[in-house]
PLY file of the C-alpha trace (Angstrom):
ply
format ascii 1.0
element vertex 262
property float x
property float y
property float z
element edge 261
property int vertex1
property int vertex2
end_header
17.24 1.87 -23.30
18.85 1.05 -19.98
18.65 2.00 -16.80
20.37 4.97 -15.42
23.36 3.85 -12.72
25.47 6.24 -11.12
28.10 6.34 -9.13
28.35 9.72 -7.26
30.63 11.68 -5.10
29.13 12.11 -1.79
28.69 16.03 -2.34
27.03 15.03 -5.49
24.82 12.76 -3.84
23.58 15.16 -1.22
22.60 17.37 -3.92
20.42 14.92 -5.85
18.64 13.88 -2.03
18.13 17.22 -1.38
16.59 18.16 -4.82
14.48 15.21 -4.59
13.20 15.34 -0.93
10.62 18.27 -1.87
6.53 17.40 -2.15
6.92 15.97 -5.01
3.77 15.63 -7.71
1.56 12.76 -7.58
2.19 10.13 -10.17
5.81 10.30 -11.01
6.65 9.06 -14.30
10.52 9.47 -14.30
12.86 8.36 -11.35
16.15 10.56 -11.04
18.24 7.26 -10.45
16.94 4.19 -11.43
19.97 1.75 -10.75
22.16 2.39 -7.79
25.52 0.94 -7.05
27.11 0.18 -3.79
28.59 3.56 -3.09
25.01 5.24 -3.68
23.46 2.36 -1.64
25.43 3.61 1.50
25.27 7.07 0.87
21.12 6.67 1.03
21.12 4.37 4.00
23.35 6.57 5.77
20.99 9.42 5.07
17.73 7.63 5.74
19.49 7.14 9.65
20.17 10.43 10.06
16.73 11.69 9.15
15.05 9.29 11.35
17.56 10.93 14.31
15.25 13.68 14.29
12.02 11.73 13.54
8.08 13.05 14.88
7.38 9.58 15.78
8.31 6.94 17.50
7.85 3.20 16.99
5.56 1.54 19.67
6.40 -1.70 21.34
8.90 -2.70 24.40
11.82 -5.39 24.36
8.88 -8.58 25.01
7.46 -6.78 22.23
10.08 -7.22 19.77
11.49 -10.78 21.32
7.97 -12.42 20.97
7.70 -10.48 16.72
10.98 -12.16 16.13
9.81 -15.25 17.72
6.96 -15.51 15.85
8.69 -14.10 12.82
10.97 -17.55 12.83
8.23 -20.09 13.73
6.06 -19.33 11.68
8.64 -18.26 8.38
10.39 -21.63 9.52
6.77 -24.20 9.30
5.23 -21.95 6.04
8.87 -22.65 3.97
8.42 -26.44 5.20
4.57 -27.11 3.91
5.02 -25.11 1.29
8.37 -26.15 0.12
7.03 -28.52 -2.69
4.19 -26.07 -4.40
7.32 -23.25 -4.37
9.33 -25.80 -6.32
6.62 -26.66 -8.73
6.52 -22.42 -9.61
9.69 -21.94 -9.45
9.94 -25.10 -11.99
7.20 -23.84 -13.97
8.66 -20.23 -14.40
12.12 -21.45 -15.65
10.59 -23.79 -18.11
8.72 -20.64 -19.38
11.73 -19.19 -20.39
14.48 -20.84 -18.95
15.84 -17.56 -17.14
16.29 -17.98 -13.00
12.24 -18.21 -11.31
13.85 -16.01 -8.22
14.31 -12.88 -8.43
16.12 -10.41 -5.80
15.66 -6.44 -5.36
17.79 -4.44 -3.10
15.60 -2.78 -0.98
15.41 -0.71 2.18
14.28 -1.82 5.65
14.32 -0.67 9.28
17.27 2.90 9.70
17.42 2.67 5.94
19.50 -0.69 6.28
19.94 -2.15 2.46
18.96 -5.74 2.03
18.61 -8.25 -0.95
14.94 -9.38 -1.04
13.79 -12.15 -2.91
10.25 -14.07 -5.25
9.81 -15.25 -8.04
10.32 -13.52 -11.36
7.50 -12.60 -12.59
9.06 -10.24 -15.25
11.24 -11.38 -18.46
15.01 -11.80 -17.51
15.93 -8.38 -18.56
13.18 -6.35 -16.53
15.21 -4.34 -14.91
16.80 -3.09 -18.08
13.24 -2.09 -19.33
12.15 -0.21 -16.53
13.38 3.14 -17.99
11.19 2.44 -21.27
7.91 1.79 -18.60
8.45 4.41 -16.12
6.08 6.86 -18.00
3.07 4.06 -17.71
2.70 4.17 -13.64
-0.64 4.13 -12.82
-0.15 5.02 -8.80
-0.48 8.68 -7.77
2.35 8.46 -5.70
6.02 7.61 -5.90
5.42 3.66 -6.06
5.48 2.20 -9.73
2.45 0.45 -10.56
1.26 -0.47 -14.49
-1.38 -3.40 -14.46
-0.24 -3.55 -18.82
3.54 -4.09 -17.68
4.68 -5.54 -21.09
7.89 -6.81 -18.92
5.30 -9.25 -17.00
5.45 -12.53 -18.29
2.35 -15.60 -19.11
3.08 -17.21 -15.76
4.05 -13.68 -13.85
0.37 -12.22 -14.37
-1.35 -14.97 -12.74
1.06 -15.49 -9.63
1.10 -11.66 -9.25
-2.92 -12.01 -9.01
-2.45 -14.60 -6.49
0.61 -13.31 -4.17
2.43 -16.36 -5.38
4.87 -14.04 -5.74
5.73 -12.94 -2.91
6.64 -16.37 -0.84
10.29 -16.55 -1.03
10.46 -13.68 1.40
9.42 -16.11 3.75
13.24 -16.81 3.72
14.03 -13.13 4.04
11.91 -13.40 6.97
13.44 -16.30 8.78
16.72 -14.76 8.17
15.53 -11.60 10.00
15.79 -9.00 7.01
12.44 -8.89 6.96
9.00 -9.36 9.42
5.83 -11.33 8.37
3.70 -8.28 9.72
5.56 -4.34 9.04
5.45 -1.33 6.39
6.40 -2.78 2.51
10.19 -2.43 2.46
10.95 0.51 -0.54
13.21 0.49 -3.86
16.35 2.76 -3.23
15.07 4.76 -6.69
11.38 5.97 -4.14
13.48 6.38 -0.75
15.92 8.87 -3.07
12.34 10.41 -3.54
11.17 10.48 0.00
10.44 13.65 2.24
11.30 13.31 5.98
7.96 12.51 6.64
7.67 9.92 4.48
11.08 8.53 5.89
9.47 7.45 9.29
8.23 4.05 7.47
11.22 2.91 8.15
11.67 3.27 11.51
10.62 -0.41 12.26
11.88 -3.43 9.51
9.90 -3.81 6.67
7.27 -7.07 6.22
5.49 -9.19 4.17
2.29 -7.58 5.03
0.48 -4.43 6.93
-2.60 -2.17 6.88
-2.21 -0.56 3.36
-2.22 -5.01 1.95
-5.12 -4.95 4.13
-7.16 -2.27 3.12
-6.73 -1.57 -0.02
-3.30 -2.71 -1.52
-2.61 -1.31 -5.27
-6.07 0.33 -5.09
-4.90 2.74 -1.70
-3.21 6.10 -2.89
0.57 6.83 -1.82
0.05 9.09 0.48
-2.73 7.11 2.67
-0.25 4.31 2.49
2.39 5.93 4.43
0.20 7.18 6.82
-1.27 3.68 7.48
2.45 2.52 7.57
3.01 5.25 10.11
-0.29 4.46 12.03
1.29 0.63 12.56
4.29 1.93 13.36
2.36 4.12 16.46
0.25 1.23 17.64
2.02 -1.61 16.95
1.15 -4.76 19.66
1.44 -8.44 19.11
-2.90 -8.17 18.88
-2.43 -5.89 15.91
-0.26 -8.13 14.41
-2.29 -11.07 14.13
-5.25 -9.09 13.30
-3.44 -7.97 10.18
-2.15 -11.56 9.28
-5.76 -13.10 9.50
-6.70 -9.93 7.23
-4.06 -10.73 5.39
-5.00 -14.05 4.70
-8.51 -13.14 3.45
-7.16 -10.28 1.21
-5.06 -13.01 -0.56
-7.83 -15.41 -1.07
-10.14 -13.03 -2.45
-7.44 -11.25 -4.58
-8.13 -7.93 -3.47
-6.35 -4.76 -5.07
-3.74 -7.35 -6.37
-1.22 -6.53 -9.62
0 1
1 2
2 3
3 4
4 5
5 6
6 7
7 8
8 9
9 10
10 11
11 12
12 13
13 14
14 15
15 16
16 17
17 18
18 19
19 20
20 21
21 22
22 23
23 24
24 25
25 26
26 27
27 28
28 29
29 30
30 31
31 32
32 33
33 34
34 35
35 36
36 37
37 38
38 39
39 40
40 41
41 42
42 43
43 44
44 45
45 46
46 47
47 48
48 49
49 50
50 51
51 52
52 53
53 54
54 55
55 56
56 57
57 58
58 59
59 60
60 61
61 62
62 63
63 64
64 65
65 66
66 67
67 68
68 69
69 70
70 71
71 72
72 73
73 74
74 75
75 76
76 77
77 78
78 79
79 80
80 81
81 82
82 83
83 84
84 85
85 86
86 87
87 88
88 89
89 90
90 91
91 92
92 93
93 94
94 95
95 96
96 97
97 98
98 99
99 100
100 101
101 102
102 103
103 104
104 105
105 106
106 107
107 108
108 109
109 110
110 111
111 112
112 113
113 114
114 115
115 116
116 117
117 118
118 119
119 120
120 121
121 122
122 123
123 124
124 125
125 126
126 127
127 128
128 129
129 130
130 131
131 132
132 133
133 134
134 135
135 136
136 137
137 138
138 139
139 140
140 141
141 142
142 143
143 144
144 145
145 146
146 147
147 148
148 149
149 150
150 151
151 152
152 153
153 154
154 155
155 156
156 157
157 158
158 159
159 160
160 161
161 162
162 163
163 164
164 165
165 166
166 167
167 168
168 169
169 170
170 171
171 172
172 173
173 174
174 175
175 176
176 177
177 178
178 179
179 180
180 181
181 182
182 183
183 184
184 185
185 186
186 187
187 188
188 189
189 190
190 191
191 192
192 193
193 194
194 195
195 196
196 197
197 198
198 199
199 200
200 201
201 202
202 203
203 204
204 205
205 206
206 207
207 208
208 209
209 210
210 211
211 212
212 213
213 214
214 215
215 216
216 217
217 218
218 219
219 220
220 221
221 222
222 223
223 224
224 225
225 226
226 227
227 228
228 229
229 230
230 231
231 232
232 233
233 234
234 235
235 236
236 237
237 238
238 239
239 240
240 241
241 242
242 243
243 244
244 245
245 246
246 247
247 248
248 249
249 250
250 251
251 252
252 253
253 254
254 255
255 256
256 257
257 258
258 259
259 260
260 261
């Protein structure tokens, strides 16, 4: 089975957001649209912006604020990609001789005003994953609108263990350095969860989207759906360059002692 991609009229569109943007029951096991093409792309980036118009909260932190984040963002993106440029090209090495298919692997995804950006790690699924995901949907294991299935029969030999060890997730150092994406903000979302989003649930993307924040902090795969957005909104309310490298040193530790990771 493949995955479902549209391409919708903007009317039609509408109606499928505003279907979708109810309370919706924990655990979803079927996604309305799992595969959306560049026409459905803008239409939900366009709407994310306009909800966030009339957002509850607003995102803490001045102009030094943001200069000295970006700053940082580059630095430190800029010296991680450099010491760890030969153990990424040992996985990535090891993950195509598993199976000879491409060791990255790139997601659209959204970020800060619903902007729509490519981001990137290693594969740690077969080639064809994205195919699959309609045949795994029903296995989620999170109680929220986030997939999660620690039996994912798409993960491959190599993908389990560098999953357990964020591994994974290095290449979006790069999306960092090029600016899509910050070391320390909320998870940037799949298109096929914003579609599923409430306006409330929306405001995590008032700021852009990182590598790391309090949910990876405190509790990660094991922290339900709805205590995750409102850590992400928390961040997003208190926000200072102090409570960003608190989170990265926490960050750190979670990663060395594996904690809530898939």
């Amino acid at each position: 089975m493949g995955s479902t991609k549209i391409n919708l009229t903007e009317e039609q569109f509408t109606e499928v957001t505003l279907s979708a943007l109810k309370e919706h029951p924990e655990g979803i096991t079927e996604y309305p649209i799992l595969d959306f093409d560049d026409r459905a792309l803008g239409l939900l980036s366009a709407g994310v912006a306009e909800t966030l118009r009339y957002s509850e909260i607003k995102p803490r932190g001045g102009l030094a604020y943001r200069f000295l984040k970006r700053l940082f963002d580059i630095v430190g993106s800029a010296l991680l990609l450099i010491l760890l440029a030969i153990p990424m090209g040992i996985v990535a090495l090891v993950i195509y001789l598993d199976d000879k298919g491409s060791p990255i692997f790139s997601q659209a995804r959204l970020t800060k005003d619903g902007k729509v950006f490519y981001m990137h790690k290693f594969r740690s699924m077969c080639v064809d994953a994205e195919q699959k995901f309609a045949e795994v949907q029903k296995e989620n294991e999170t109680d929220g609108l986030a997939f999660k299935s620690e039996n994912d029969p798409r993960i491959t030999r190599i993908g389990h263990f560098i999953r357990r060890t964020s591994i994974d997730e290095l290449p979006q150092l790069w999306d960092v350095f090029c600016g899509h994406m910050s070391i320390i903000g909320p998870r940037p979302p799949l298109p096929r969860e914003v579609v599923l989003y409430t306006p409330h649930q929306m405001q995590r993307l008032q700021v852009k989207g990182g590598l790391s924040c309090i949910c990876q902090v405190e509790g990660r795969s094991d922290m339900g759906f709805e205590k995750w957005v409102e850590s992400d909104l928390e961040y997003i309310q208190t926000r200072s360059a102090g409570l960003d490298l608190k989170l990265m040193f926490k960050t750190i530790g979670v990663v060395i002692m594996k904690k809530g990771a898939r």
